[in-house]
N, C-alpha and C positions, 0 to 999 in steps of 0.2 A: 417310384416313391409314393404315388397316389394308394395305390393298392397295397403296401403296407399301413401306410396312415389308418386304412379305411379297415384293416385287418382286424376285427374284434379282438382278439387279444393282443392288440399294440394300444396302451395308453397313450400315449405323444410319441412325436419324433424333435430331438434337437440336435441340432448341429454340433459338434464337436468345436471345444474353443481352447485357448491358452488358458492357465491358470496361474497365476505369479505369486512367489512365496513372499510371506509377511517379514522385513527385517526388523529386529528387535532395537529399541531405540538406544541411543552412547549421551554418553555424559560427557559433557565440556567442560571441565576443569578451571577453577579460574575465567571462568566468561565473567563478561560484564554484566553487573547488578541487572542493569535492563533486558537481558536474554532471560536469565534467570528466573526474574519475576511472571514471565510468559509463559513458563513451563512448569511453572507452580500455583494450584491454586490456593494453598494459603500462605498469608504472608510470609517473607523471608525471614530467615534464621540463623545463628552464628552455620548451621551443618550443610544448608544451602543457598546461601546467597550470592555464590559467585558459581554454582552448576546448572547450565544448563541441559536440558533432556530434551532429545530432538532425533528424529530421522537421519541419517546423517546423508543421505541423498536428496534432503530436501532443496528445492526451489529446481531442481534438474529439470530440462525441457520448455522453462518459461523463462520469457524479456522483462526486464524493467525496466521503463523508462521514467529513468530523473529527472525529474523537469528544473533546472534550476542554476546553478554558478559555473558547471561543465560537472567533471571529475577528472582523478589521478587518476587514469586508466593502467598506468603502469606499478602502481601501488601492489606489491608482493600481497598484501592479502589478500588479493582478486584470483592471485592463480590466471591471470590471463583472461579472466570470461568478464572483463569490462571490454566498455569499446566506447569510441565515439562517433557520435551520434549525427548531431548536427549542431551547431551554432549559427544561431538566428541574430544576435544583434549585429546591423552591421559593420563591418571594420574588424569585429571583433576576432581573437586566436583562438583556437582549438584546445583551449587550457583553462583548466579551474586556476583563476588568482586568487581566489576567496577564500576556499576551503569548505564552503557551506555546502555544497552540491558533495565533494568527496564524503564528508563524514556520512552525508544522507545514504552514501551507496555503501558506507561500508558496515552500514546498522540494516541494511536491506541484504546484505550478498558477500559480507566478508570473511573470509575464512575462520577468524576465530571471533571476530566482531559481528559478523551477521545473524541474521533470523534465518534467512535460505541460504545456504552455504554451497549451493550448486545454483544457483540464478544465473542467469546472466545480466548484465548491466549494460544499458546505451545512457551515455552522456547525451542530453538535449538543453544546451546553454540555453537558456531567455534572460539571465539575471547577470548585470558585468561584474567589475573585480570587487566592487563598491555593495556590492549585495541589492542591487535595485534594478530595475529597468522599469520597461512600459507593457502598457494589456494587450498591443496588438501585439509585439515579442510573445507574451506566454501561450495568446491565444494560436499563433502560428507554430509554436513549440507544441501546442497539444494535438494541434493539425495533426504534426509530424508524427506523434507518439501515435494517431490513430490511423494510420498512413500504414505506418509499419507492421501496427500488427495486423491490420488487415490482407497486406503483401503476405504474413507469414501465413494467416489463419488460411488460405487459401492456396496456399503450398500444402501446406498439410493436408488441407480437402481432397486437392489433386493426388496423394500418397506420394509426393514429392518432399515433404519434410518429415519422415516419421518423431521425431525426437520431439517436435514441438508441442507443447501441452497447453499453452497460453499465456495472455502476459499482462500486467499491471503497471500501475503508473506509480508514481509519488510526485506531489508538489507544498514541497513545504515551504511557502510563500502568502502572499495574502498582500489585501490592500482594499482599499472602501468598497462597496457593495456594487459588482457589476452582473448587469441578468446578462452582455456579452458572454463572460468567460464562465460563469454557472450554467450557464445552457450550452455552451460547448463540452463542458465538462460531463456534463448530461447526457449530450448526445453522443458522446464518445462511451458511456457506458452502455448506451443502446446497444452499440456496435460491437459490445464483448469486451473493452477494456477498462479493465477492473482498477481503480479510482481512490487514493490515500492521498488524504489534503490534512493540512495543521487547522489547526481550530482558530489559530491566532491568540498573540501573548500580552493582551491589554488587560486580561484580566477584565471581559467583560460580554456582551449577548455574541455568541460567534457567526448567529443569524445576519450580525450589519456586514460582514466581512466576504469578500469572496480570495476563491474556492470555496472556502466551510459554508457558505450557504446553499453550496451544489446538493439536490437532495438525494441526488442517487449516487455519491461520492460517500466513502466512509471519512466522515469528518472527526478527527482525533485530538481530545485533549489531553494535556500530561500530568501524568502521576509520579509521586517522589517513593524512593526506596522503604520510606516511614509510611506507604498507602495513605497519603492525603494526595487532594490535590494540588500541584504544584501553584506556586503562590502569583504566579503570573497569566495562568493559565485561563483562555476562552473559555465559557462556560453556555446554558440553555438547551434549547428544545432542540436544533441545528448540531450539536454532537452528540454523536451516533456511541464511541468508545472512547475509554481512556487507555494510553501506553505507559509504558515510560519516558519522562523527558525532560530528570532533573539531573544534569551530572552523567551524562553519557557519554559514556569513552567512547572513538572509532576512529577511523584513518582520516587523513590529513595529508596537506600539499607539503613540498617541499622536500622529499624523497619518500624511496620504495617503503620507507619502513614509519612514518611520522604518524603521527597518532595524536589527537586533543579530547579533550574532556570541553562540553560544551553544554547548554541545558535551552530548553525551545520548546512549543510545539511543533517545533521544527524538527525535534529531536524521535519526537513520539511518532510522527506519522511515519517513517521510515520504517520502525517496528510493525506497522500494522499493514503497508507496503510489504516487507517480507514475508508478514505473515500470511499475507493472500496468495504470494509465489508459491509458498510452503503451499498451503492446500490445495493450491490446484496443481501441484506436481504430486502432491497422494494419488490423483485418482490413477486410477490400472488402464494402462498404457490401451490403446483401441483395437479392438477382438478381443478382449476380454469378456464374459459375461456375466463376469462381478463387476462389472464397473456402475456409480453408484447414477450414472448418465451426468452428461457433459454440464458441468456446472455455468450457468450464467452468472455474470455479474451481480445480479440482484437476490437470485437464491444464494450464491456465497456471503453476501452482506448479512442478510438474516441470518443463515447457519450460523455466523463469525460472533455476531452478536446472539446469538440465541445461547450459546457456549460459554458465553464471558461471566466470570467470574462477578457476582451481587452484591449489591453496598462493602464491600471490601477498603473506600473508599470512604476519609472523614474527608469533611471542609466543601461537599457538593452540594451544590444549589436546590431547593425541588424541585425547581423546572428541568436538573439536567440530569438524562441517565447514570444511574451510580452502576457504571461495569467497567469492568480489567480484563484487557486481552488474553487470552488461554489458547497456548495451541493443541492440545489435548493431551502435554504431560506425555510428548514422545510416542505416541501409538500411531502405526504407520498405518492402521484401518481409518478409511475416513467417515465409514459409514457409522463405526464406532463412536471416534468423536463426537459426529453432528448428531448421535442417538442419544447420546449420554446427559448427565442429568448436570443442571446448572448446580453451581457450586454459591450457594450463600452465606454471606458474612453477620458479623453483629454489627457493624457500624450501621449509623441511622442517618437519613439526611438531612441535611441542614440547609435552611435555607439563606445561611448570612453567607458575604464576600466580603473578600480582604481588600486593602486599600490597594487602586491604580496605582501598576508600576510603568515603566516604561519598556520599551519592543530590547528583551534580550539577544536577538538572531537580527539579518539582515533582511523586511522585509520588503515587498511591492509599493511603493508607497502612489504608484499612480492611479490617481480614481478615474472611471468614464461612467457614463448614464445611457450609452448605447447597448443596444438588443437586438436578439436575431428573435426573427418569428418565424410561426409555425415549422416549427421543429419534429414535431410528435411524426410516428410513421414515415420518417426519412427511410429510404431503400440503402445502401449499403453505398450502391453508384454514385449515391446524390452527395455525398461528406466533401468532396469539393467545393461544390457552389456553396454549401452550408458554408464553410468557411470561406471562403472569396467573399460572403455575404458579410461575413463580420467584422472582415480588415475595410469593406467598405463601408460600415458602419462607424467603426470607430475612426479610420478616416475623414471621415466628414464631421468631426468633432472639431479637428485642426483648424 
């Protein structure tokens, strides 16, 4: 091999590799207004307001975990690739009573409701039937969610999982401001998993709130079908993107086939949840030598937001980003996407807010003022003790 290399007329030598054909993106019929608006970058219209344009293998090879009420795992729109997970409060049943965790999965992963429509979903309960619980519950649910992927990411290392491509979170929950579960949150993006929290719906700084003050977490606020901001909607320096999350159809308890219209940014982060499953199932499967290299959590934040659609959005703050989720309008190239030029609007922003509403969705309503320390260059082995540190942190609140 050396003495060819060395061969004056041999320019390189490369290795021979797979090459994977580009599938051309399908149109969804009738999807809901908030799919729709993701795969458009300008506003909707009577021609496409309910089509969306997507991969149709998208979120294939990645986990989701829903941090939140459970889910309908048996709900026909899953096709079977829900599961559950774990349920952390104790006492509690293997079942979403609420509803709030199901619709989250089925705007993240559902057959004709979702953004990834080949995801997989794990139910991870922290929240009871009442839509509440407590921080050391979510904190131990995101334990769990980083538990998981870590088990997977490391199957696949070993060439024991090929399918797996990686996996992302949703928590669309919130509750007064804890550096606990923002710096778990954190540290679970260190570790590769990729991170969709609600802004929270006071209609006010999303900075006081945790999850959305996690700053390596994609914090989402929500947008209405008319691109303002929704009227309840967190707002500031602390969110990252807007979704949609006014009037969002998806699945629902109650049987295989139950369905609600419900509005949150509870509603939005579930979209931007899929929408990370969605991109990290584009990239080209490993031995590929198109592949555009193994995305981290923190390079897909930036891409994701670098792509989003520009003042598109009336009724935004100046302190808050004016962008709209984009998953590239159906192209299955990701390198393409994240090359492509940002799309801008003529809305301008404003810095007035509308009057305090009250929390539309069920959320966290338990506050703590405990913290984990030194967190920064955790080794991968250490996410144990990290968390054992922080049930015994917020422990010794009681």
């Amino acid at each position: 091999m050396e003495q060819i290399r060395n061969h004056p007329d041999v320019a390189y030598i490369e290795k021979d590799t797979k090459v994977y054909a580009l599938e051309d993106p399908v149109t969804e019929h009738s999807a809901p207004w908030g799919l729709a608006r993701i795969s458009h970058q300008e506003s909707l219209n009577f021609g496409s307001y309910n089509k969306y344009i997507h991969q149709a293998h998208g979120g294939e090879g990645v986990d989701v975990y829903v941090i939140d009420t459970g889910t309908n795992i048996d709900h026909n729109d899953f096709e079977g690739r829900a599961h559950w997970g774990k349920t952390i409060p104790a006492g509690d049943e293997d079942v979403d009573g609420n509803g709030h965790g199901t619709h989250c999965s089925g705007t993240i992963a559902g057959k004709k409701y979702g953004v990834a429509k080949k995801a997989n979903v794990y139910a991870v309960k922290v929240l009871r039937s009442n839509g509440s619980g407590t921080m050391s519950d979510v904190v131990k649910g995101v334990e769990y969610a980083a538990e998981s992927h870590l088990k997977k990411a490391a199957a696949a290392a070993a060439g024991k999982d090929k399918k797996f491509k990686g996996s992302a979170a949703n928590m669309s929950l919130g509750g007064g401001k804890s550096t606990a579960l923002d710096q778990a949150v954190n540290t679970c993006v260190d570790l590769g998993l990729n991170f969709a929290v609600a802004a929270g719906n006071d209609n006010a700084d999303a900075c006081d709130y945790s999850p959305a003050a996690a700053a390596k977490a994609v914090t989402v606020g929500a947008s209405t079908l008319a691109d303002e901001r929704a009227y309840f909607s967190n707002y500031g320096k602390c969110v990252d993107i807007f979704a949609p999350g006014l009037n969002i159809l998806s699945t629902w308890i109650g049987s295989g086939d139950a369905t609600k219209t419900i509005s949150g940014t509870s509603m939005a982060s579930p979209h931007i949840a899929g929408l990370l499953a969605y991109f990290i199932s584009l990239q080209p499967k490993q031995g590929s030598s198109y592949a555009v290299g193994k995305l981290t959590p923190a390079q897909l934040k930036k891409n994701m937001i670098a792509i989003a659609s520009e003042d598109c959005l009336a009724g935004i703050p100046s302190d808050t980003p004016n962008l709209l989720a984009y998953n590239g309008g159906g192209s299955g190239n990701l390198s393409d996407i994240f090359d492509g030029t940002r799309y801008k609007h003529g809305h301008e922003s404003s810095g007035g807010v509308v009057e305090d509403v009250t929390d539309v969705t069920g959320e966290l309503i338990t506050e703590t003022e405990a913290f984990l320390d030194d967190i920064e260059d955790k080794a991968v082995h250490e996410i144990k003790a990290l968390f054992d540190k922080a049930r015994a942190a917020l422990n010794s609140r009681d």
